[in-house]
C-alpha positions as CSV (number, residue, x, y, z in Angstrom):
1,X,-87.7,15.9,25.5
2,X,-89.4,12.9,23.7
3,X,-88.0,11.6,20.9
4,X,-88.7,8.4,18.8
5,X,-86.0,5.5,17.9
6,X,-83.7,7.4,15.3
7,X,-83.5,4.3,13.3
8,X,-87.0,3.9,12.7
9,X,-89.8,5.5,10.2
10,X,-89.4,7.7,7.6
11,X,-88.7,5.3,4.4
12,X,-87.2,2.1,4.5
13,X,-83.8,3.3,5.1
14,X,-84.7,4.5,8.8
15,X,-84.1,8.1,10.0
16,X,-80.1,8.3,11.0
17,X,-79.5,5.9,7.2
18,X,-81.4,8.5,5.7
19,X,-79.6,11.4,7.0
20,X,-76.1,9.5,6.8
21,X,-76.9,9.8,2.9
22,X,-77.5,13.3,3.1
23,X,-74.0,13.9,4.4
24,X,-73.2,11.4,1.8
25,X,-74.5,14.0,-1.2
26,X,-72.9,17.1,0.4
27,X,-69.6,14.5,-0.1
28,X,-69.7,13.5,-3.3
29,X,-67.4,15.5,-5.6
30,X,-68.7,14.0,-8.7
31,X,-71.6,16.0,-9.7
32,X,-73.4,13.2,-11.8
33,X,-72.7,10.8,-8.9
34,X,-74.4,13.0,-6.7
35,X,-77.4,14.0,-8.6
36,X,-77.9,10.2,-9.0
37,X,-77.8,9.8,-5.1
38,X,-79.9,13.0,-4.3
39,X,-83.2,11.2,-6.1
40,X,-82.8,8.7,-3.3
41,X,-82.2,10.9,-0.5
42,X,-84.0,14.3,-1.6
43,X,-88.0,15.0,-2.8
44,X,-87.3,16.7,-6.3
45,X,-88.8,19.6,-5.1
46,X,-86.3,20.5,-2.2
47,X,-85.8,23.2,-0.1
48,X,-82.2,23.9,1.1
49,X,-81.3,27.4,3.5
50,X,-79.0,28.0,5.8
51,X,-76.6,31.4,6.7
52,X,-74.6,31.5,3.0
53,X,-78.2,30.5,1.1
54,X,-81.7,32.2,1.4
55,X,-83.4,29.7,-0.3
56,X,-81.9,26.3,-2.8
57,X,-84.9,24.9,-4.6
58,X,-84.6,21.5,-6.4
59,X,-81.4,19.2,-7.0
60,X,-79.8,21.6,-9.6
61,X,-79.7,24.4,-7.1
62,X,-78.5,22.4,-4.4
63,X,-75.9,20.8,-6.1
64,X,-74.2,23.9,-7.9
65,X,-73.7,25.2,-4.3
66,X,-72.3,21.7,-3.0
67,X,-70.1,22.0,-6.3
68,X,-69.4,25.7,-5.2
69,X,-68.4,24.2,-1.9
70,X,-66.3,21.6,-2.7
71,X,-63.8,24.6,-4.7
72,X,-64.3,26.7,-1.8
73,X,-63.5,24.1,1.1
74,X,-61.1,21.7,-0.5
75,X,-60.4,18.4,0.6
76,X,-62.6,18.8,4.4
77,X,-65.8,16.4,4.7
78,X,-68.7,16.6,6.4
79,X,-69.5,13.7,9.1
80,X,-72.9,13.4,11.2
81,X,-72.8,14.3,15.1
82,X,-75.8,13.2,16.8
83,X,-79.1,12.7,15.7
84,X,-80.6,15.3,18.2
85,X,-84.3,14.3,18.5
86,X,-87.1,12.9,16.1
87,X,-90.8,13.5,16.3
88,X,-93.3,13.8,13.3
89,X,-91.8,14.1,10.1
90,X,-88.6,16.2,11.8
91,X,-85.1,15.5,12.7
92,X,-82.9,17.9,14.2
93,X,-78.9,16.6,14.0
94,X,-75.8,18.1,14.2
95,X,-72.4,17.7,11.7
96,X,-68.7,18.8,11.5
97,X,-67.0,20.0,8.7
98,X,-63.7,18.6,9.2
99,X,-62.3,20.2,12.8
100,X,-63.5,23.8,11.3
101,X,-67.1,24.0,11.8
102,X,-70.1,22.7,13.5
103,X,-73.9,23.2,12.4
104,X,-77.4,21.8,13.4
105,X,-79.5,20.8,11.1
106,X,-83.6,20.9,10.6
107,X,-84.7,18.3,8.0
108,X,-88.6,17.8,7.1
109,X,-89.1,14.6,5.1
110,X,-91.5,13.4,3.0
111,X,-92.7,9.5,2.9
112,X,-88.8,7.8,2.6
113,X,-87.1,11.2,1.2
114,X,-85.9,14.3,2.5
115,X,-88.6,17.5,1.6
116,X,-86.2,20.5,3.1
117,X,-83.0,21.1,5.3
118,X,-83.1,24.5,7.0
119,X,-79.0,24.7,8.3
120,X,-77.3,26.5,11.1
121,X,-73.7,27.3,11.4
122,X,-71.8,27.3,15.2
């Protein structure tokens, strides 16, 4: 499997910063502080699915279900695994959820911002 340096291209930020900050909004409990830090880190038009949502379009959708999240999970936070592989404008990483779950996750960016996250649960 080829893969390119995960700290280099897309955006300034380089590929792992970039997807660090992603975990970072999926964090945040404050819902102004994270719409403020998903127009550095999410394309205004994203796409968000995974097993609980068909399809999230845009940072109003995404963020009511991080809100939603927050209620429904409590104190647990996300943390990056491994940055899996990069090629193209693709990553593929994994994360953990506090010792309760595991998931992979497809991200698509565009220039120096995230376009769509397709999730997976373990």
């Amino acid at each position: 499997m080829s893969t390119t340096d995960p700290t280099s291209t897309p955006g300034p930020l380089g590929t792992a910063d970039l997807i660090a900050a992603y975990i970072a909004v999926w964090n945040e409990r404050d819902a102004a502080a994270r719409e403020t830090l998903m127009g550095t880190v999410l394309t205004d038009d994203c796409f968000y699915s995974d097993p609980d949502h068909a399809g999230l379009h845009g940072h109003a959708e995404l963020s009511q279900a991080i809100g939603l999240a927050h209620t429904k999970l409590g104190d647990l936070r996300f943390t990056l695994g491994s940055l899996i592989g990069v090629h193209h404008d693709r990553a593929l990483f994994t994360w953990q959820l506090g010792t309760v779950a595991t998931g992979y996750d497809v991200v698509d960016f565009d220039g120096d911002r995230i376009r769509s996250v397709v999730g997976f649960f373990v």
